[in-house]
BATI-313049 format. One record per residue (C-alpha): residue in three letters; z, x, y; chain; residue number from 0. Coordinates in nm, 2 decimals. Layout:
N
rest->Ala; c3->Z; c1->X; c2->Y; kette->A; nr->NUM
...
% end
This chain:
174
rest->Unk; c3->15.48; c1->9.78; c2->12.72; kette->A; nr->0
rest->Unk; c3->15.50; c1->9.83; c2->12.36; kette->A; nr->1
rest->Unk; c3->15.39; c1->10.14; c2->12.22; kette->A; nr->2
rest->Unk; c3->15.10; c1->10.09; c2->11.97; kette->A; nr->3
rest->Unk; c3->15.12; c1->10.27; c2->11.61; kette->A; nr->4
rest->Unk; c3->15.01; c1->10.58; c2->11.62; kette->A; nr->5
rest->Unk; c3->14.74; c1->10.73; c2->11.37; kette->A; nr->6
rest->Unk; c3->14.95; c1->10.95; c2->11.11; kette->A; nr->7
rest->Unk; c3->14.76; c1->11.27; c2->11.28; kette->A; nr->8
rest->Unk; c3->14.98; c1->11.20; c2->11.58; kette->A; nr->9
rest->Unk; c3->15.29; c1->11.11; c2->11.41; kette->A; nr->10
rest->Unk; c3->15.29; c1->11.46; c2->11.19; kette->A; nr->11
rest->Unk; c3->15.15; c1->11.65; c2->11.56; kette->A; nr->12
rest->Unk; c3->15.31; c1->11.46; c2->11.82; kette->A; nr->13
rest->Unk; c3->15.29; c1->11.72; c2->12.13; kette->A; nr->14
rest->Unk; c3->15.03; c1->11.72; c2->12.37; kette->A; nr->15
rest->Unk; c3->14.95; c1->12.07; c2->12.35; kette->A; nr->16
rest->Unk; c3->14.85; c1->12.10; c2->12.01; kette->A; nr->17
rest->Unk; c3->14.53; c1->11.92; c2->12.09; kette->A; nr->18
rest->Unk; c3->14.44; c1->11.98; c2->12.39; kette->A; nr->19
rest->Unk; c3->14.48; c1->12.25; c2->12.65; kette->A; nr->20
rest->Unk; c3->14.26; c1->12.29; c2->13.00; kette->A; nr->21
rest->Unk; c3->14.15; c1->12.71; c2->13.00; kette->A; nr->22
rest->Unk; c3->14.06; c1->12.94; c2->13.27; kette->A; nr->23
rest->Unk; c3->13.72; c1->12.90; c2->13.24; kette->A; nr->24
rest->Unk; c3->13.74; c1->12.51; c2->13.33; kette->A; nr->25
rest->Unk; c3->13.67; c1->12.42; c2->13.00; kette->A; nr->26
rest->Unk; c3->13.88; c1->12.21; c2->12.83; kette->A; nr->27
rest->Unk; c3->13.99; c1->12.30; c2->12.45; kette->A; nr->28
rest->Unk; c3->14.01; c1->12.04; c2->12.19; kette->A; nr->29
rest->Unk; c3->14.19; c1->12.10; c2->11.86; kette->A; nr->30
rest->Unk; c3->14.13; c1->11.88; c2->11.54; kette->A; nr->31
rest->Unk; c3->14.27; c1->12.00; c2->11.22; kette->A; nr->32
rest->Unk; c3->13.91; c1->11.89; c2->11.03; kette->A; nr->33
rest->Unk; c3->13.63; c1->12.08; c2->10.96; kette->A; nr->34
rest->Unk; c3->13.26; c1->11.99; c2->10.98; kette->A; nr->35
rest->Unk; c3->13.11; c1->11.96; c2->10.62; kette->A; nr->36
rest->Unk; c3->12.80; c1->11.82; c2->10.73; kette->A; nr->37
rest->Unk; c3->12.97; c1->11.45; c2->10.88; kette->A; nr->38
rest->Unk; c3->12.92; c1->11.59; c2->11.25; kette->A; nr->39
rest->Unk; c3->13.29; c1->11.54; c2->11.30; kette->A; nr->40
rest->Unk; c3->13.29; c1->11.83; c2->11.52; kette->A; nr->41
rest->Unk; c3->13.07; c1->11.68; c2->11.80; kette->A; nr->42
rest->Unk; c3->13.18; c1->11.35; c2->11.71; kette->A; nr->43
rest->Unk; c3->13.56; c1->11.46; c2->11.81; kette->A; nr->44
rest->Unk; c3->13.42; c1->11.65; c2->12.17; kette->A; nr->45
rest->Unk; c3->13.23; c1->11.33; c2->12.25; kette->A; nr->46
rest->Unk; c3->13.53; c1->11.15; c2->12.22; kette->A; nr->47
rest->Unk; c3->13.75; c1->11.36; c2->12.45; kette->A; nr->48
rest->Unk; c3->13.45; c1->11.39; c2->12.71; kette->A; nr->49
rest->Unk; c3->13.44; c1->11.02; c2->12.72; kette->A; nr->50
rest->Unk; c3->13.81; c1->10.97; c2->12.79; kette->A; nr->51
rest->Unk; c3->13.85; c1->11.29; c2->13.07; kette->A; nr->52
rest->Unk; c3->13.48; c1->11.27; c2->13.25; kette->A; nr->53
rest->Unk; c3->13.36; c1->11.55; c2->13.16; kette->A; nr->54
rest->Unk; c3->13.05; c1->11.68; c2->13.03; kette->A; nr->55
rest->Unk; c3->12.99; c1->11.74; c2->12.68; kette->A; nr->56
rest->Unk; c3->12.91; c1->12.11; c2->12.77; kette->A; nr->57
rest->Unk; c3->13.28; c1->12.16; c2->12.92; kette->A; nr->58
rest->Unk; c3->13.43; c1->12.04; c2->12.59; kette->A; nr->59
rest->Unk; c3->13.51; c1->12.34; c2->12.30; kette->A; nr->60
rest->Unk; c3->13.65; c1->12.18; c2->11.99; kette->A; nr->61
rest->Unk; c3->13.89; c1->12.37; c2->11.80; kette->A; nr->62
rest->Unk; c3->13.82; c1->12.33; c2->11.43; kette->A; nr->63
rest->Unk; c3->14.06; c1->12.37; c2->11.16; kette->A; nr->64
rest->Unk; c3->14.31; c1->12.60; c2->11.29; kette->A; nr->65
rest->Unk; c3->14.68; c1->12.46; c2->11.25; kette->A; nr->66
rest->Unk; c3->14.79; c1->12.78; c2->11.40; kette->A; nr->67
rest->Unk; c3->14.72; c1->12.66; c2->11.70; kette->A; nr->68
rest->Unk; c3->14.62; c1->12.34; c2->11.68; kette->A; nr->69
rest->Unk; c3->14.69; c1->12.01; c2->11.46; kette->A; nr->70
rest->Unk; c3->14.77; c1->12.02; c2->11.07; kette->A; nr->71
rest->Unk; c3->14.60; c1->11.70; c2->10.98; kette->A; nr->72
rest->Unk; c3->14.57; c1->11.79; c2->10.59; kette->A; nr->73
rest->Unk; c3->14.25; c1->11.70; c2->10.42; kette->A; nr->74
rest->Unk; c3->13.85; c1->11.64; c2->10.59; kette->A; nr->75
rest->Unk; c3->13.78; c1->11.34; c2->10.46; kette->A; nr->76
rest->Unk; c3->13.42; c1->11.19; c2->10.57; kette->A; nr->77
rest->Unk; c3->13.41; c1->10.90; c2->10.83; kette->A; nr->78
rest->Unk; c3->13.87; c1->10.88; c2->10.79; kette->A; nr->79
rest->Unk; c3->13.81; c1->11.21; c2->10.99; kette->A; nr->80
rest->Unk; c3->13.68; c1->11.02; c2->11.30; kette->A; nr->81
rest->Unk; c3->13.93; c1->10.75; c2->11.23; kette->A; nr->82
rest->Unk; c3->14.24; c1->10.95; c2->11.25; kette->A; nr->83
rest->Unk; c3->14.17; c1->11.29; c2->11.46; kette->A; nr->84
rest->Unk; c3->13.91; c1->11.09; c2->11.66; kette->A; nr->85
rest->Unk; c3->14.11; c1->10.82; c2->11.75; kette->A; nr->86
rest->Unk; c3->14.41; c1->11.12; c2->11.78; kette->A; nr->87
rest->Unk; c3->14.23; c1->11.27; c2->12.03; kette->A; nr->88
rest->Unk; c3->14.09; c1->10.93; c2->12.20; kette->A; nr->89
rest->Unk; c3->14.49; c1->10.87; c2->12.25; kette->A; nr->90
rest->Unk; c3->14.60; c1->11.21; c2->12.32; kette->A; nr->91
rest->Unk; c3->14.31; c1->11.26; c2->12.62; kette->A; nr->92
rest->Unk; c3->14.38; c1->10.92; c2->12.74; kette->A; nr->93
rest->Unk; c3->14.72; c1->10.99; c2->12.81; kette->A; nr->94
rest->Unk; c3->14.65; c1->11.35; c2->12.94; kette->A; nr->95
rest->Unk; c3->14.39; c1->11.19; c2->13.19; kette->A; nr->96
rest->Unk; c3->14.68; c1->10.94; c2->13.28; kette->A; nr->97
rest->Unk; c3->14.92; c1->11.21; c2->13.35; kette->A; nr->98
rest->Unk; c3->14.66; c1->11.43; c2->13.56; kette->A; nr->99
rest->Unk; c3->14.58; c1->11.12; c2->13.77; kette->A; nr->100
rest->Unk; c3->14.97; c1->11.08; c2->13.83; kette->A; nr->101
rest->Unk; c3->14.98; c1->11.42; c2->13.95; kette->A; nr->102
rest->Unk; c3->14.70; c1->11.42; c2->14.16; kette->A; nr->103
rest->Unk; c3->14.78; c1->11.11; c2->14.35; kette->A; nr->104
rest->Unk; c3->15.12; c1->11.27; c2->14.42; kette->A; nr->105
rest->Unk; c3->14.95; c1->11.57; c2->14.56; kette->A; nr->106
rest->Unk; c3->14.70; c1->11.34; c2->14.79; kette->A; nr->107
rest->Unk; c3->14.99; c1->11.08; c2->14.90; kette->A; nr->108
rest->Unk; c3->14.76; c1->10.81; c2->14.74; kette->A; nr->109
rest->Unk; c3->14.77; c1->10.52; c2->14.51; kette->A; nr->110
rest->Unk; c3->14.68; c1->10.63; c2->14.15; kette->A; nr->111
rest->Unk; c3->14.46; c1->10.35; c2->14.19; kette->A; nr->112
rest->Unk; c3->14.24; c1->10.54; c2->14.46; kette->A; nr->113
rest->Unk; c3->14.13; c1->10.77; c2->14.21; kette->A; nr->114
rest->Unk; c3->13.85; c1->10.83; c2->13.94; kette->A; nr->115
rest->Unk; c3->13.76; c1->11.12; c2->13.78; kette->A; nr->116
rest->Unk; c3->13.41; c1->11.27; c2->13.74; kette->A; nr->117
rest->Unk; c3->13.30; c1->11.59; c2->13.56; kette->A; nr->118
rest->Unk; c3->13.63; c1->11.66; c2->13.55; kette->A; nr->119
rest->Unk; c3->13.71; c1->11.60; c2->13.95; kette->A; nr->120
rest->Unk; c3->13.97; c1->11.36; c2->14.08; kette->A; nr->121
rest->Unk; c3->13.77; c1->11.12; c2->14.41; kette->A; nr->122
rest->Unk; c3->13.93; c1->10.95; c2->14.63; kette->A; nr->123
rest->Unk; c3->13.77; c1->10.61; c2->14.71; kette->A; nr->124
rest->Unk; c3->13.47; c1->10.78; c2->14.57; kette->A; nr->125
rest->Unk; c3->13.50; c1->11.11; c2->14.79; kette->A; nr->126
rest->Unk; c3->13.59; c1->11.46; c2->14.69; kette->A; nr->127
rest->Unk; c3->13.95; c1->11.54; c2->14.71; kette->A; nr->128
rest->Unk; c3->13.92; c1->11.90; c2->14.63; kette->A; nr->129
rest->Unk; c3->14.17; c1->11.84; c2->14.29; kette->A; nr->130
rest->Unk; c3->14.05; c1->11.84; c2->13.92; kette->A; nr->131
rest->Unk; c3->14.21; c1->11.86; c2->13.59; kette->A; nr->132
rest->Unk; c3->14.25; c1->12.29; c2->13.63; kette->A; nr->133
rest->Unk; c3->14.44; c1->12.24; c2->13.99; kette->A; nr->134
rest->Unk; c3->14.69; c1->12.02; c2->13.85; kette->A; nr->135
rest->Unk; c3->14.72; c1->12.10; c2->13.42; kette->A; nr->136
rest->Unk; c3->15.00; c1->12.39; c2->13.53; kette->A; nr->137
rest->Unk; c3->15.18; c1->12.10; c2->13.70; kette->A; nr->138
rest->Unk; c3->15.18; c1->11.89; c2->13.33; kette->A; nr->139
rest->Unk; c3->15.45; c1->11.93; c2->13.10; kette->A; nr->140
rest->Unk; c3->15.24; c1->11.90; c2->12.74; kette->A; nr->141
rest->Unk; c3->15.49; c1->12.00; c2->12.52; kette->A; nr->142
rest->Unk; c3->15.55; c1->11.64; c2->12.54; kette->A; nr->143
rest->Unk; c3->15.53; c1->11.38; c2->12.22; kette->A; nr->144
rest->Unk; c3->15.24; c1->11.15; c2->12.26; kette->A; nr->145
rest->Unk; c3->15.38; c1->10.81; c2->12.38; kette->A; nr->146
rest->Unk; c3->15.03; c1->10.59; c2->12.29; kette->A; nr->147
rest->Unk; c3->15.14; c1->10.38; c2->12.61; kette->A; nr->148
rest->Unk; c3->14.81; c1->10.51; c2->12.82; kette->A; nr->149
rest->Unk; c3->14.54; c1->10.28; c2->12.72; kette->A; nr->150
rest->Unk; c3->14.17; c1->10.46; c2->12.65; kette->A; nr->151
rest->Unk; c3->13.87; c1->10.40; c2->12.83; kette->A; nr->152
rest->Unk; c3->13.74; c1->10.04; c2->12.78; kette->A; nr->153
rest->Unk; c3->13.41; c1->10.09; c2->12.54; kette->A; nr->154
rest->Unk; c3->13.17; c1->9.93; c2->12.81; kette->A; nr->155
rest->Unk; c3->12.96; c1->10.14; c2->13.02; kette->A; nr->156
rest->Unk; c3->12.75; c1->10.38; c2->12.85; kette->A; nr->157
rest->Unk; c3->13.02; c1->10.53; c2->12.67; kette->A; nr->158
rest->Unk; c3->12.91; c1->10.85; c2->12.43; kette->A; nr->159
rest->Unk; c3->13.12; c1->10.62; c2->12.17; kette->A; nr->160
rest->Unk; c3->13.24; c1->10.34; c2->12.10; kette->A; nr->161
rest->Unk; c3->13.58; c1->10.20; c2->12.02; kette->A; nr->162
rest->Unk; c3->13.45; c1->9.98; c2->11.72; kette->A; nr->163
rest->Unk; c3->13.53; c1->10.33; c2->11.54; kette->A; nr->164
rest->Unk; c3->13.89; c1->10.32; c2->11.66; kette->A; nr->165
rest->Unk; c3->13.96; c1->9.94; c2->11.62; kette->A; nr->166
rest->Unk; c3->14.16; c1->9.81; c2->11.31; kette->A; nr->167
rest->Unk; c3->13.99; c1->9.60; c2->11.02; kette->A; nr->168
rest->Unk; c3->14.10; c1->9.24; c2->11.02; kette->A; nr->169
rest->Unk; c3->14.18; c1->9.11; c2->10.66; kette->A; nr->170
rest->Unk; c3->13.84; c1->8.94; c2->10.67; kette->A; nr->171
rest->Unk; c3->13.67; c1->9.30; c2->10.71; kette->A; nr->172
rest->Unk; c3->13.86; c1->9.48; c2->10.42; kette->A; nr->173
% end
């Protein structure tokens, strides 16, 4: 498989861990290098992770505007903000939520396959395996680029948001 293009966020901030990193609280942290002016970007960027990991919006802090330790993605820029951190971070947790399930079928001697994930909890045919993203994130190497191999979340099923956001304008749309 082809690696898609990356958004320019990703290709200046390629590792893993500079936006995203699971904490002690079982919270997972979210960085974006924008800052809300008023565009919701901040909640905008958390729905977008929660989406593409299973978790609740409440279990989601966003990180906003601090390149120590989180992306440099230059300038705020109304609706471009969702565009490019948004679909940074729709990428990045995708992955991420790849890798976990990897990692979690290993430590069940399943099928990747047999697994979903909700609030944040890897099932097994449906039933509780004990494993979530916290029992396994030590086990993840993030200081890893971001491949763009791990396809997000299909759009269908009552998704917080939708990929129209993410998707790129054909000539007849520009």
């Amino acid at each position: 498989m082809t690696a898609p293009a990356l958004p320019t966020s990703l290709l200046d901030n390629p590792r893993l861990d500079r936006w995203i990193h699971f904490q002690p609280d079982r919270t997972v942290r979210i960085a974006t290098g924008k800052v809300e002016i008023g565009q919701g970007v901040v909640t905008a960027i958390g729905q977008i992770a929660a989406d593409e990991l299973d978790v609740p919006l409440d279990r989601i802090a966003v990180l906003s505007g601090d390149t120590t330790h989180g992306p440099d993605e230059l300038y705020t820029t109304s609706s471009l903000s969702i565009e490019m951190s948004g679909g940074s971070v729709r990428l990045v947790c995708a992955e991420v939520r790849a890798k976990a399930l990897e990692r979690a079928a290993l430590r069940l001697n399943c099928s990747r396959d047999d697994l979903t994930v909700a609030d944040g909890q890897f099932l097994q045919n449906g039933a509780a395996t004990g494993q979530d993203y916290w029992t396994v994130a030590a086990e993840i190497d993030l200081s890893q680029a971001v491949t763009g191999t791990s396809p997000p979340k299909p759009a269908a099923g009552g998704r917080m948001i939708a990929s129209i956001v993410f998707e790129p304008l054909s000539e007849n749309d520009a």
